[in-house]
C-alpha positions in Angstrom: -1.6 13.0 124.5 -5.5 12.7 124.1 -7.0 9.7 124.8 -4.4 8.2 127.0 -4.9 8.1 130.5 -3.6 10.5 133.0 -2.9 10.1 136.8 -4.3 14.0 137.7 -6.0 16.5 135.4 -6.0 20.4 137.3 -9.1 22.3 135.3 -7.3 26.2 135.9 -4.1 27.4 135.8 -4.4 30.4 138.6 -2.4 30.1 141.8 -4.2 27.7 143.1 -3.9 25.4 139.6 -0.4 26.1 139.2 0.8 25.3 142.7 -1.6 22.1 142.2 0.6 21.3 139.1 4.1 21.3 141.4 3.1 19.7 144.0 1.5 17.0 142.0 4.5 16.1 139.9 6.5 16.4 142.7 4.9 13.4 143.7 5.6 11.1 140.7 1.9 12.2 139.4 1.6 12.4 135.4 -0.4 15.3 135.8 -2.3 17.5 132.7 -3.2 21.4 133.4 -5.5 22.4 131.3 -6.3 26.3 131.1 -8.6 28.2 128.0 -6.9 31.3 128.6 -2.8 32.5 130.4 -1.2 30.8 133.3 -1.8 33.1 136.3 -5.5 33.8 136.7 -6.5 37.0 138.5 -3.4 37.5 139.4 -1.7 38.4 136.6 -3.3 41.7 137.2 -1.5 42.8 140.3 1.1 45.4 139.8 2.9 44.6 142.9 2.2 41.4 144.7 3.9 42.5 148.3 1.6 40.4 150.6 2.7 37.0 149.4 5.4 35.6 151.5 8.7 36.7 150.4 8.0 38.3 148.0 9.3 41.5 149.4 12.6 43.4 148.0 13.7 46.5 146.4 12.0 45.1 143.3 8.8 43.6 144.8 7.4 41.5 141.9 4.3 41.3 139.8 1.5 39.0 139.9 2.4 38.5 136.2 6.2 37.9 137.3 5.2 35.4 140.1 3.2 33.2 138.3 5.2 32.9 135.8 7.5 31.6 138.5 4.7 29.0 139.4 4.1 28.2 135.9 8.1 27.6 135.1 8.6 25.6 138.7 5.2 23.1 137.9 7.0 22.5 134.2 10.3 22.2 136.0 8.6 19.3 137.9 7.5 17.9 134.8 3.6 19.0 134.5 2.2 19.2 131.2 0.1 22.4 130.1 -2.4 22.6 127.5 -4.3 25.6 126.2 -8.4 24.7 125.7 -11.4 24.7 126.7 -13.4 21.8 128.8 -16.4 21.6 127.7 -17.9 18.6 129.9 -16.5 16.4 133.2 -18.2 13.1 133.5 -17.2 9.7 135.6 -17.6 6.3 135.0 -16.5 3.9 137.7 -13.3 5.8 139.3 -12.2 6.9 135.9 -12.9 10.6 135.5 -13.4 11.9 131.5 -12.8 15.4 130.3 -13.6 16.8 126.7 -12.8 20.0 125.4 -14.5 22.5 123.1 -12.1 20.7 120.5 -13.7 17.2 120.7 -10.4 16.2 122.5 -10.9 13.6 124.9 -8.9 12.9 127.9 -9.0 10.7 131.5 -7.9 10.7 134.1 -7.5 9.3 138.0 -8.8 12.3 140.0 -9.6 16.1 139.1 -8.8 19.0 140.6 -11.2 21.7 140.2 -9.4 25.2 139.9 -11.3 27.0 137.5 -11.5 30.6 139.7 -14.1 33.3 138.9 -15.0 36.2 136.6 -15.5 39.7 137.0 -19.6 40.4 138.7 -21.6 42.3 135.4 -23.7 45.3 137.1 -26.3 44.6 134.8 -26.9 48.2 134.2 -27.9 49.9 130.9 -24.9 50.5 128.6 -22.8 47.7 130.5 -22.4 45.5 127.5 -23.0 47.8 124.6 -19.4 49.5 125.6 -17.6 46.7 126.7 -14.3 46.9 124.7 -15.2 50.7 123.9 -14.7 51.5 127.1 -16.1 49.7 129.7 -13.1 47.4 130.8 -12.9 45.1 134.0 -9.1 44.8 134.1 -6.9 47.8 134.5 -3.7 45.9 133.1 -5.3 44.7 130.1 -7.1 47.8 129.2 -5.4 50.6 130.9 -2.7 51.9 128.8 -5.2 52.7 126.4 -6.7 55.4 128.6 -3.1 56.8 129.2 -4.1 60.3 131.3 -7.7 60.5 130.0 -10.3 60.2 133.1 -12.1 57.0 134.5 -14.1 56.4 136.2 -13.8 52.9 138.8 -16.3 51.3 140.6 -15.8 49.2 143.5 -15.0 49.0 146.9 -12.8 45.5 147.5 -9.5 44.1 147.6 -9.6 44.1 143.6 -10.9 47.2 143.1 -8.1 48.9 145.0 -5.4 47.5 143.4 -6.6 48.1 140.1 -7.6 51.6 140.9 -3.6 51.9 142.4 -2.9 50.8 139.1 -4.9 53.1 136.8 -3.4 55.9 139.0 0.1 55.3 137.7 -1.5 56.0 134.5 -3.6 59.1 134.5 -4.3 61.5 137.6 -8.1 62.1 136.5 -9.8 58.8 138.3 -13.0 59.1 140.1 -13.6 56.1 142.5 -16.7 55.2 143.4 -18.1 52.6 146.1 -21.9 52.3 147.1 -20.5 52.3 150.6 -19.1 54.7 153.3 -16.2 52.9 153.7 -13.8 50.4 151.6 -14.4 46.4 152.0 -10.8 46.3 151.4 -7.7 45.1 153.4 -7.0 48.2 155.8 -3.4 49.2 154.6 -4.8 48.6 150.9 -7.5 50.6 151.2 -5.1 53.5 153.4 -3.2 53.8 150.0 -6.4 54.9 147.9 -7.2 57.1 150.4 -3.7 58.4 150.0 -3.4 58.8 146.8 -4.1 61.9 145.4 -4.6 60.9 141.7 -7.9 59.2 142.8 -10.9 61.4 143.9 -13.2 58.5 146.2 -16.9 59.1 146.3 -18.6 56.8 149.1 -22.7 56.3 148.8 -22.2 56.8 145.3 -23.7 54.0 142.8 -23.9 54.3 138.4 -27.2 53.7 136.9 -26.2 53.8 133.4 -23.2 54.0 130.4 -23.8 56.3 127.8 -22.1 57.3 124.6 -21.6 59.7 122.3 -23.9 60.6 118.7 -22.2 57.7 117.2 -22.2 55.2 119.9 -18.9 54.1 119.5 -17.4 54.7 122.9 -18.3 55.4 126.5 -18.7 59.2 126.5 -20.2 59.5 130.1 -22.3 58.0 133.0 -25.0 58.9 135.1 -24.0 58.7 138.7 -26.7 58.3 141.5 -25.7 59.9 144.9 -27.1 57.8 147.7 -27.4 60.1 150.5 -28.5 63.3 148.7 -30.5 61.5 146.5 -28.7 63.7 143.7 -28.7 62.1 140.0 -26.2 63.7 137.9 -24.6 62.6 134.7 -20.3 63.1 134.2 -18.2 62.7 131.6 -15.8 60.2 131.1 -13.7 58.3 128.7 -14.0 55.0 130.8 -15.5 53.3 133.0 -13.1 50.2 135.0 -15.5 47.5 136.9 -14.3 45.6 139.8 -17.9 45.0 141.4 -16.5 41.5 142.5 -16.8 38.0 141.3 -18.9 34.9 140.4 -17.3 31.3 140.8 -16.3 29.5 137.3 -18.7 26.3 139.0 -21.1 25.8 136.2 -18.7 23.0 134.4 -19.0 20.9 137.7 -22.8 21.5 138.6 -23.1 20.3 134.7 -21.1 17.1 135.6 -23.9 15.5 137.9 -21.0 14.9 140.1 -21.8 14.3 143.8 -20.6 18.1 144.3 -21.8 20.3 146.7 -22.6 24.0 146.3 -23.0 27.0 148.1 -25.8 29.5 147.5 -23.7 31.8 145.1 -22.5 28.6 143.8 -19.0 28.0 145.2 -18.1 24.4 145.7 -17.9 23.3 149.1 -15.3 21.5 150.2 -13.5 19.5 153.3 -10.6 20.3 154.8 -8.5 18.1 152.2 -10.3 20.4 149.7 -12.3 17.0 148.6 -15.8 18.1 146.7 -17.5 14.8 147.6 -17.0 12.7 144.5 -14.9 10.9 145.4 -11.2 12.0 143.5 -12.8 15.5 143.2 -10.9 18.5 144.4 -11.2 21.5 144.6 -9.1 24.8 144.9 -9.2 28.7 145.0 -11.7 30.6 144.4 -13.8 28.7 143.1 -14.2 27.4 146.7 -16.5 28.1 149.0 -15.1 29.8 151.7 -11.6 30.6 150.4 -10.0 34.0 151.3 -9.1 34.4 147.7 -5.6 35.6 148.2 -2.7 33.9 145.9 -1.5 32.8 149.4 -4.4 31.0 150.4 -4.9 29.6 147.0 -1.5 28.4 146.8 -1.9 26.2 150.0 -5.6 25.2 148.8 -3.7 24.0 145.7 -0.7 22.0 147.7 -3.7 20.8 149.7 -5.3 19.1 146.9 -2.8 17.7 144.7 -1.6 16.1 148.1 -4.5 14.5 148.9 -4.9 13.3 144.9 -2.1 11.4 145.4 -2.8 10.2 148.1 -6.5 8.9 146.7 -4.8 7.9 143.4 -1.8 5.7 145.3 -5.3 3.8 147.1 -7.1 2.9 143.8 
């Protein structure tokens, strides 16, 4: 398939990619998904995807489940996936040109931008030193292997509570701690942690540092700052799970010198037909700015996009 032209190339395959993919083929478009790691994107992670519409039975699926649905339905309508890694976006006339990490080349009509975001770093001391011997930021990746041993979670959002719902099914010893007095979370998500009583919640409570043991081989225990009492006291731990939010996946399109537009944290900016200025640029998800970031919304930001790609592609 490289070097041959393409009607639509979708950069991501998260909700937003995937539904991108379906509707786009749907529409008689030869369209390319390309995605450097699994179809799914952050969603993957979600043990139980009950807000998304319909998705509510006796056996109330995954996010893993779901977009494997997405993914098998886009194939069904005869998108093409491809596992790599774009390396640089460029545009010459109305022909767009990707290139992977691979020195594959490939074109294409117009792009849809779908690329999501990754997990916020804290920045704090011991943060990278134990990541991967320890410090984790996805509680379905990493969980099992801290099968009823104690972490600790940090976080306050949407993603933070569901991960932490998820760790619980795992051990009962989670401490969950938020730099607020209250959970940014959706209300009845956030009434569930508060429920739960295999997580112990400490509001006004931020970590100033990862430490390990003699050896320095695995998180051993963290230093915990208390924000009202001004108490600093270090706890033991065998983890430490950080869902301290996200930063958009935009670097690849700022790169591009595209007539993109960005946001102060870097999200692209879109219209209402999720166009990114260049003209035959999309965008979709959460990578855009403004976007609720639910699959839901990032499902219609997809079907958005790969509607009005076709309908840019059927005017060249």
């Amino acid at each position: 398939m490289a070097g041959s032209h393409i009607d639509l190339i979708i950069i991501g395959a998260g909700p937003a990619g995937l539904t991108a993919a379906q509707y786009g083929a749907r529409a008689g478009l030869d369209v390319l998904v390309i995605e450097h790691l699994a179809s799914g994107g952050q969603a993957v992670v979600i043990d139980k995807l009950e807000n998304y519409p319909g998705n509510f039975s006796a056996e109330i699926k995954s996010g893993y489940e779901l977009m494997t649905d997405f993914h098998s339905q886009a194939e069904a309508f005869g998108a093409k996936f491809l596992s790599g890694s774009v390396c640089s976006l460029k545009k010459a006339g109305s022909v767009f040109t990707v290139t992977l990490a691979d020195a594959a080349v490939y074109t294409a009509s117009a792009l849809i931008i779908a690329t999501g975001t990754k997990p916020r770093l804290l920045g704090i001391p011991g943060e990278k030193e134990f990541s991967g011997k320890g410090v984790s930021y996805c509680a379905s990746c990493d969980g099992n292997f801290f099968k009823n041993k104690k972490i600790i979670a940090i976080g306050g959002g949407d993603s933070a509570c569901h991960e932490a719902q998820y760790l619980s099914r795992l051990t009962d010893k989670i401490v969950l701690v938020h730099r607020r007095d209250s959970f940014r979370a959706q209300k009845a998500l956030a009434q569930r942690i508060l429920n739960n009583p295999n997580i112990n919640i400490r509001f006004n409570t931020i970590i100033n540092e990862i430490k390990g043991g003699a050896s320095s081989d695995k998180v051993k225990s963290v230093i915990l700052n208390d924000l009202k009492t001004g108490k600093i006291y270090e706890e033991e731990t065998d983890a430490v799970f950080i869902f301290a939010g996200t930063v958009p996946q935009s670097s690849l399109t700022k790169e591009a010198n595209l007539n993109a537009r960005f946001d102060d944290e870097g999200y692209i900016i879109t219209d209402q037909n999720m166009s990114a200025g260049e003209p035959g640029l999309f965008a979709a998800g959460d990578v855009r700015s403004g976007a609720f970031r639910q699959v839901v919304t990032a499902a219609a930001d997809g079907a958005v996009a790969a509607h009005n790609a076709a309908e840019y592609i059927n005017a060249l």
